[in-house]
RODO-2510 file (C-alpha; in nm, 4 decimals, decimal comma):
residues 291
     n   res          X          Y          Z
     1     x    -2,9373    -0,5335     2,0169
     2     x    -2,8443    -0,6851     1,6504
     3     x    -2,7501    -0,3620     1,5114
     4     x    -2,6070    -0,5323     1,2154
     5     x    -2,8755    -0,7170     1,1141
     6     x    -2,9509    -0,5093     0,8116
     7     x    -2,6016    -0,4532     0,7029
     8     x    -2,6504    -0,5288     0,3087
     9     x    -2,4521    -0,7317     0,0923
    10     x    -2,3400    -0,6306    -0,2509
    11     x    -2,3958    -0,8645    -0,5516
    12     x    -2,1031    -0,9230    -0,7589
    13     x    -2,0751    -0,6604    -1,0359
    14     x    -1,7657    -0,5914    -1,2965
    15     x    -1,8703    -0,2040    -1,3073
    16     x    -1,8736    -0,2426    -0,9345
    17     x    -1,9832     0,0729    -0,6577
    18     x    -1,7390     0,3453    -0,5038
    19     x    -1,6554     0,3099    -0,1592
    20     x    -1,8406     0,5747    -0,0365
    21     x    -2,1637     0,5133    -0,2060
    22     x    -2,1266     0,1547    -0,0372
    23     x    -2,0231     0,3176     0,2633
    24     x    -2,3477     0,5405     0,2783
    25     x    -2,5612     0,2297     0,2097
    26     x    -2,4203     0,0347     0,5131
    27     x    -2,3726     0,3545     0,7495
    28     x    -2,7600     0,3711     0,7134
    29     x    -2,8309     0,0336     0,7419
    30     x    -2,6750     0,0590     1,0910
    31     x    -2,7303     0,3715     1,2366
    32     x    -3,0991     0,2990     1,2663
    33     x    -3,0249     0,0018     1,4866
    34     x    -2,7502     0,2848     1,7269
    35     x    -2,9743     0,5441     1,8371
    36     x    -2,6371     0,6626     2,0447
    37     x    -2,4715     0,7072     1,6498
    38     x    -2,4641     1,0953     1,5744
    39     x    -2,2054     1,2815     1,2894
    40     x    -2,1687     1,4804     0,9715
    41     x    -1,9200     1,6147     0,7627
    42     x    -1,6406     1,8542     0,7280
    43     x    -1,7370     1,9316     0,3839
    44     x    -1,9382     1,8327     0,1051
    45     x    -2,2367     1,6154     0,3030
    46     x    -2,3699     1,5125    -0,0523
    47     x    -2,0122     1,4173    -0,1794
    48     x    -1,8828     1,2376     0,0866
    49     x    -2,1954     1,0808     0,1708
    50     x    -2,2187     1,0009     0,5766
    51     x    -2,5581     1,2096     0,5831
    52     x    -2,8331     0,9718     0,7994
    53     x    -3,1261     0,9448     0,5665
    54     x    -3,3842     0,7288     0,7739
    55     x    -3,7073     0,9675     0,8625
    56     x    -3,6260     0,9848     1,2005
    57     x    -3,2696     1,0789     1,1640
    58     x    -3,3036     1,4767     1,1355
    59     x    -3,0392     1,7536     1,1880
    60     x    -2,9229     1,8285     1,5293
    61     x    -2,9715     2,2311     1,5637
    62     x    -3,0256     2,4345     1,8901
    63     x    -3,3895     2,4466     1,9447
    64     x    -3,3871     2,0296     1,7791
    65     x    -3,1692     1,8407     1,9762
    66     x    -3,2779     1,5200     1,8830
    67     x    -3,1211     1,4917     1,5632
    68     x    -2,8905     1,2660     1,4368
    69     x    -2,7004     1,4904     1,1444
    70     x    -2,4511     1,7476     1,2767
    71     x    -2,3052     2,0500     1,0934
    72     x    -1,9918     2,1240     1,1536
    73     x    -1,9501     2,3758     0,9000
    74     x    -1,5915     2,3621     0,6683
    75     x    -1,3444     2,2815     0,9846
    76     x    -1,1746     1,9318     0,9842
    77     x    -0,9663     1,9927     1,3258
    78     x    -1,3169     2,1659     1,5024
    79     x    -1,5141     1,8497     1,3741
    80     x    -1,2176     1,6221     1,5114
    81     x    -1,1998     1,7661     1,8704
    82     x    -1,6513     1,7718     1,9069
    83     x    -1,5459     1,3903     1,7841
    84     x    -1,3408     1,3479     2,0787
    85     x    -1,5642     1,4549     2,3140
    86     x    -1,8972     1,2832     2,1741
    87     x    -1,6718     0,9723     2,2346
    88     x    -1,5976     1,0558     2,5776
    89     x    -1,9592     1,1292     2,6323
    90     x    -2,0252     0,7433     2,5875
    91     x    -2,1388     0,8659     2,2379
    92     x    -2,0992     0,6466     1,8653
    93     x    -1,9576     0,9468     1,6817
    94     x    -1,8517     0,9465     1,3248
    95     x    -1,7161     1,2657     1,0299
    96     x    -1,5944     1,2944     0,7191
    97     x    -1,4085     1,5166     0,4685
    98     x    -1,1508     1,4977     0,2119
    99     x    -0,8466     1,3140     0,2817
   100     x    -0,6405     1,5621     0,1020
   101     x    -0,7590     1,7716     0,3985
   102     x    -0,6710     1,5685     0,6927
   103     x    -0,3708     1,7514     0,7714
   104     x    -0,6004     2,0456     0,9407
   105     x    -0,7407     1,7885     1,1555
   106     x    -0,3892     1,6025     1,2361
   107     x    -0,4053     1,7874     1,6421
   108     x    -0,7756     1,6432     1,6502
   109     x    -0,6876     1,2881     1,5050
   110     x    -0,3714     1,2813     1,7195
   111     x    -0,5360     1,3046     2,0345
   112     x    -0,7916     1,0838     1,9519
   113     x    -0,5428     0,8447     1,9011
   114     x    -0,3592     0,8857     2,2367
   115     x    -0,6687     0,8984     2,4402
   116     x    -0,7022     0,6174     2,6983
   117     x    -1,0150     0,7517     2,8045
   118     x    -1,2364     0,7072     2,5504
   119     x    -1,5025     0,3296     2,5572
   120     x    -1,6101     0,3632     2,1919
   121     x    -1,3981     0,4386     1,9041
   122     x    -1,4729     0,7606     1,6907
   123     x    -1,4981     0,7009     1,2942
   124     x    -1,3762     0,9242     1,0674
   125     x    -1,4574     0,8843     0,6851
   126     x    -1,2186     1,0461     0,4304
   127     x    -1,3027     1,0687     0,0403
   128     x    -1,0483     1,1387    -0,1529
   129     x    -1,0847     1,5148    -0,3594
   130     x    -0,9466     1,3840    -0,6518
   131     x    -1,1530     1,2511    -1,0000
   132     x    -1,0881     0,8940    -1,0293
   133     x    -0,8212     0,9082    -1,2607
   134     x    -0,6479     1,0841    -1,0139
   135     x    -0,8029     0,8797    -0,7014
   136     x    -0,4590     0,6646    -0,6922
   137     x    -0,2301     0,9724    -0,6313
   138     x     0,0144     0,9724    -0,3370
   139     x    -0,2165     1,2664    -0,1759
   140     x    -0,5207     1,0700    -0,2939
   141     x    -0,5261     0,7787    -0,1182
   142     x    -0,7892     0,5040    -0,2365
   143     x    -1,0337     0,3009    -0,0012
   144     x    -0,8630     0,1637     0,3380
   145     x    -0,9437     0,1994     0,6530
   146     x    -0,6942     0,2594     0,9662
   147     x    -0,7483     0,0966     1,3011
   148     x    -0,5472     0,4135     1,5364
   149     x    -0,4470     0,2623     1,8073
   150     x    -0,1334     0,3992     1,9593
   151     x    -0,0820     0,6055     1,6432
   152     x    -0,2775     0,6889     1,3297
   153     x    -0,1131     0,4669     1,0730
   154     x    -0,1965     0,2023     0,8524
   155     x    -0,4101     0,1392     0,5560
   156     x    -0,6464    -0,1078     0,4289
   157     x    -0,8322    -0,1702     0,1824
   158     x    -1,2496    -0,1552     0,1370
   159     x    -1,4675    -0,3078    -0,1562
   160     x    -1,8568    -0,3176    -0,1247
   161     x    -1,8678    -0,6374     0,0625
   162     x    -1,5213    -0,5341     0,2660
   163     x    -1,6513    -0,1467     0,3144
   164     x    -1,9507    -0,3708     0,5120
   165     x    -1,7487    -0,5857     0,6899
   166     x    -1,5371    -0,2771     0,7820
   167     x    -1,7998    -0,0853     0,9419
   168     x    -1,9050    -0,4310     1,1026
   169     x    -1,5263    -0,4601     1,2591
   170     x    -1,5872    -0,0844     1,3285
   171     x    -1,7897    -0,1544     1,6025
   172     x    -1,7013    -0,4217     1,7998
   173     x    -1,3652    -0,2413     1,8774
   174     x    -1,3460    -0,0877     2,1533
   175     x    -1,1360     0,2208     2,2931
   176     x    -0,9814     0,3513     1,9439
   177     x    -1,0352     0,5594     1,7025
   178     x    -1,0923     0,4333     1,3153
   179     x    -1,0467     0,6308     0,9640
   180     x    -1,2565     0,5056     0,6958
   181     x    -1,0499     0,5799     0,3306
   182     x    -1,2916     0,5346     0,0355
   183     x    -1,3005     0,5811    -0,3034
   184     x    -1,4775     0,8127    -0,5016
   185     x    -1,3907     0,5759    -0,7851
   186     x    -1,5940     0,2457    -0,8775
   187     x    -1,4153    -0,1252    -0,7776
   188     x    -1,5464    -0,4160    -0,8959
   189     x    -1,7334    -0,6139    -0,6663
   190     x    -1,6012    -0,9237    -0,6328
   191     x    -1,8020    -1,2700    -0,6761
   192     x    -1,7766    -1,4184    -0,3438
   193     x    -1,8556    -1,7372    -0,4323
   194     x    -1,5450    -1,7664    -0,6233
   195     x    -1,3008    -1,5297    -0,4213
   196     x    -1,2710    -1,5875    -0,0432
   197     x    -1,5365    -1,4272     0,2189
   198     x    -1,4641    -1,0506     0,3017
   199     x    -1,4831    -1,1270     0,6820
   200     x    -1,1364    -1,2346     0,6549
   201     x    -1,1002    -0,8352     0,6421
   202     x    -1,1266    -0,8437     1,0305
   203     x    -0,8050    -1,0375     1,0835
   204     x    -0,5941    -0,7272     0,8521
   205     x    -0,5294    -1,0064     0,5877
   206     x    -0,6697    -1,2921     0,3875
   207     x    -0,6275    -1,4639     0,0754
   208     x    -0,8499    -1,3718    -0,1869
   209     x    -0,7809    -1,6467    -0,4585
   210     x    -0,4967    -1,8977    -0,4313
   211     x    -0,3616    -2,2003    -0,6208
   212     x    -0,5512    -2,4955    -0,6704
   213     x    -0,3034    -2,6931    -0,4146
   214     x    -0,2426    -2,3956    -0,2089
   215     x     0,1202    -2,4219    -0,2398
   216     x     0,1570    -2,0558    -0,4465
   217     x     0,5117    -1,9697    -0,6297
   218     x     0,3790    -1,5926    -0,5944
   219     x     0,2482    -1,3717    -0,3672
   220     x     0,0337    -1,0679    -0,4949
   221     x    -0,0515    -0,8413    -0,1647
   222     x    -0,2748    -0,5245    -0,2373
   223     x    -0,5245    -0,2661    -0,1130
   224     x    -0,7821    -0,0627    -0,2233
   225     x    -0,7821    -0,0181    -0,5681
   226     x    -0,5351    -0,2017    -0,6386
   227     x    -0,6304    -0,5063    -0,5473
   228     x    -0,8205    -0,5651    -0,8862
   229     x    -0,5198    -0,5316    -1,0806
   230     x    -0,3579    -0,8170    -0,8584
   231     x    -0,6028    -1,0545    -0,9411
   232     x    -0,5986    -0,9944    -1,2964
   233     x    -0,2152    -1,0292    -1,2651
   234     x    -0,3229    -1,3594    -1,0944
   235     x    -0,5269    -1,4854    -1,3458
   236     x    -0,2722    -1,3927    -1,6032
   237     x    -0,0174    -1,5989    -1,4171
   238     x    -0,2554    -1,9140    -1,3722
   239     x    -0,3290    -1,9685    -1,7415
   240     x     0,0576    -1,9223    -1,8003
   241     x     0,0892    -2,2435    -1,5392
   242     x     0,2199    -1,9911    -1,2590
   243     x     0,0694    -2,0816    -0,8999
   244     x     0,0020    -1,7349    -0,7986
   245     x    -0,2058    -1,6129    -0,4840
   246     x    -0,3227    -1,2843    -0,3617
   247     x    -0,3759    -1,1577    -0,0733
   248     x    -0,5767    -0,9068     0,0406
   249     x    -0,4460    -0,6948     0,3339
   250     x    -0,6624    -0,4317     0,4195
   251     x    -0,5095    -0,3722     0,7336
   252     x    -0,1097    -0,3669     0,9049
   253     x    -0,2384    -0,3240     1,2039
   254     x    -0,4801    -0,5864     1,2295
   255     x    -0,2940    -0,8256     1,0625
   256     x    -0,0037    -0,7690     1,2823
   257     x    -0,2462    -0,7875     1,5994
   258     x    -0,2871    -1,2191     1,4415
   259     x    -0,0372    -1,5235     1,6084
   260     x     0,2278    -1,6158     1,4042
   261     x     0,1029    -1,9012     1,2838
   262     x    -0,2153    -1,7426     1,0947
   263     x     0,0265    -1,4913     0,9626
   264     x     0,2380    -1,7424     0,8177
   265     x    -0,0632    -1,9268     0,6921
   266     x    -0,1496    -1,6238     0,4721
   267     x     0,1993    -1,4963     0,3783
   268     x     0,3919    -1,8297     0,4229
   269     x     0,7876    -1,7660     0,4179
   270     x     0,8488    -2,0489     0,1959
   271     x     0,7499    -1,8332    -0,0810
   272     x     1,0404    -1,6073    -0,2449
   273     x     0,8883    -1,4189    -0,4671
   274     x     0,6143    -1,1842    -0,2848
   275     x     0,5210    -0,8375    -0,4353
   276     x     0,2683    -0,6228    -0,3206
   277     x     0,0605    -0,3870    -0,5226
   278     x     0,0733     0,0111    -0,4272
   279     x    -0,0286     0,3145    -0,6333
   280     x     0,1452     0,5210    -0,3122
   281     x     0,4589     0,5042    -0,1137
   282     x     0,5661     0,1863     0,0476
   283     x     0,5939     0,2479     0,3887
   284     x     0,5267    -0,0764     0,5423
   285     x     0,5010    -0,3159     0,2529
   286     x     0,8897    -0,3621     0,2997
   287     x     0,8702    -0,5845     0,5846
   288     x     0,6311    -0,8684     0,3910
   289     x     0,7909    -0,7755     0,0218
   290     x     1,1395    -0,8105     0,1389
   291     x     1,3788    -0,6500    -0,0639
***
């Protein structure tokens, strides 16, 4: 079954799309093509926007169990565990809430992420409850998604094109859990004809735009939101004669999961002066940034 053949991709656009609203638009370009893909929301259905709209999709109740929208009322860590077991029932399961609320969940997401058991991963989308000039908080975290393999951690980062090539990574991988981080914020949608292809997203790294020769002075890693600001910091650099490159990493994990010699392709240790871009803490940046 091509269940990704309708996966859309998102023109280039300055004002750009928030991560969930491109989210939504690919989660229901696939689910139609998974009729094993059942979830719902935590909270808000209309704000964090994982409700299947195709006419067959419908609301799972008692007396309609054919339905592909579940209810799980306002209870992150009850939502988690019914995750868990969907998964181990063979079943493509996905929710969503806040992220500022994931902590009720944490016993729900932990297991998940422990669980040997499970053939498919579970998907959990998080919107942050912030307005967008507060999206970039420390407890708002902006568009990533985490691969949780032996533990939830990790971020990366998810634009339009990249929140499609997420969901795309999504599922082909098997036996893990995966948390979807998106903005409730607009990003720019990049022009891919003049920035790098977003499947590099499935490899945890790529480089987005790079000196002419290749052979950068400067490293500029970022995620989410912050990306944008690292290639305008790159373009800045360029017309001042500085080779500059940046990097897109949407994902430690991933990109760790790579041989050595694609790593050092994208992050190449002849470079001294790499900085990375984070409107959070820096766990895990310190082992590419250096000191």
């Amino acid at each position: 079954m091509n269940w990704s053949k309708d996966i859309p991709v998102f023109p280039a656009d300055s004002k750009g799309v928030s991560g969930r609203d491109a989210s939504a638009k690919v989660l229901n370009a696939i689910a139609p093509n998974l009729p094993w893909m059942i979830g719902g929301s935590a909270d808000l259905t209309p704000s964090t926007k994982t409700r299947l709209t195709f006419p067959s999709a419908g609301d799972f109740q008692a007396d309609s169990r054919s339905g592909r929208n579940l209810h799980f009322g306002i209870r992150e860590h009850s939502m988690g565990a019914i995750l868990n077991g969907l998964a181990l029932s063979k079943l493509r399961p996905f929710g969503s809430g806040f992220l500022i609320f994931s902590d009720y969940g944490r016993g729900a997401i932990r297991l998940s992420a422990v669980d040997g058991n499970s053939r498919d991963p579970r998907t959990s989308r998080t919107i942050p409850s912030a307005s967008a000039k507060m999206a970039d908080a420390p407890a708002h975290r902006t568009s990533d998604f985490t691969p949780c393999h032996s533990q939830p951690g990790g971020a990366a980062s998810l634009r339009c094109n990249e929140v499609a090539e997420a969901w795309r990574t999504i599922l082909a991988m098997p036996r893990q859990p995966v948390a979807l981080i998106l903005t409730r914020q607009n990003l720019p949608t990049f022009d891919r004809k003049r920035f790098a292809a977003a499947s590099g997203l499935s490899k945890g790294a790529y480089v987005l735009a790079d000196a002419q020769d290749g052979k950068p002075e400067v490293l500029l890693m970022a995620t989410g939101s912050e990306v944008s600001l690292c290639v305008e910091a790159y373009e800045e650099l360029m017309r001042e004669g500085i080779r500059a490159r940046v990097v897109s990493m949407p994902s430690l994990e991933l990109f760790e999961r790579q041989t050595e010699e694609y790593r050092r392709s994208i992050l190449p240790p002849t470079v001294k002066a790499p900085r990375s871009g984070r409107a959070s803490v820096h766990f895990g940046w310190c082992r590419y940034t250096g000191n």
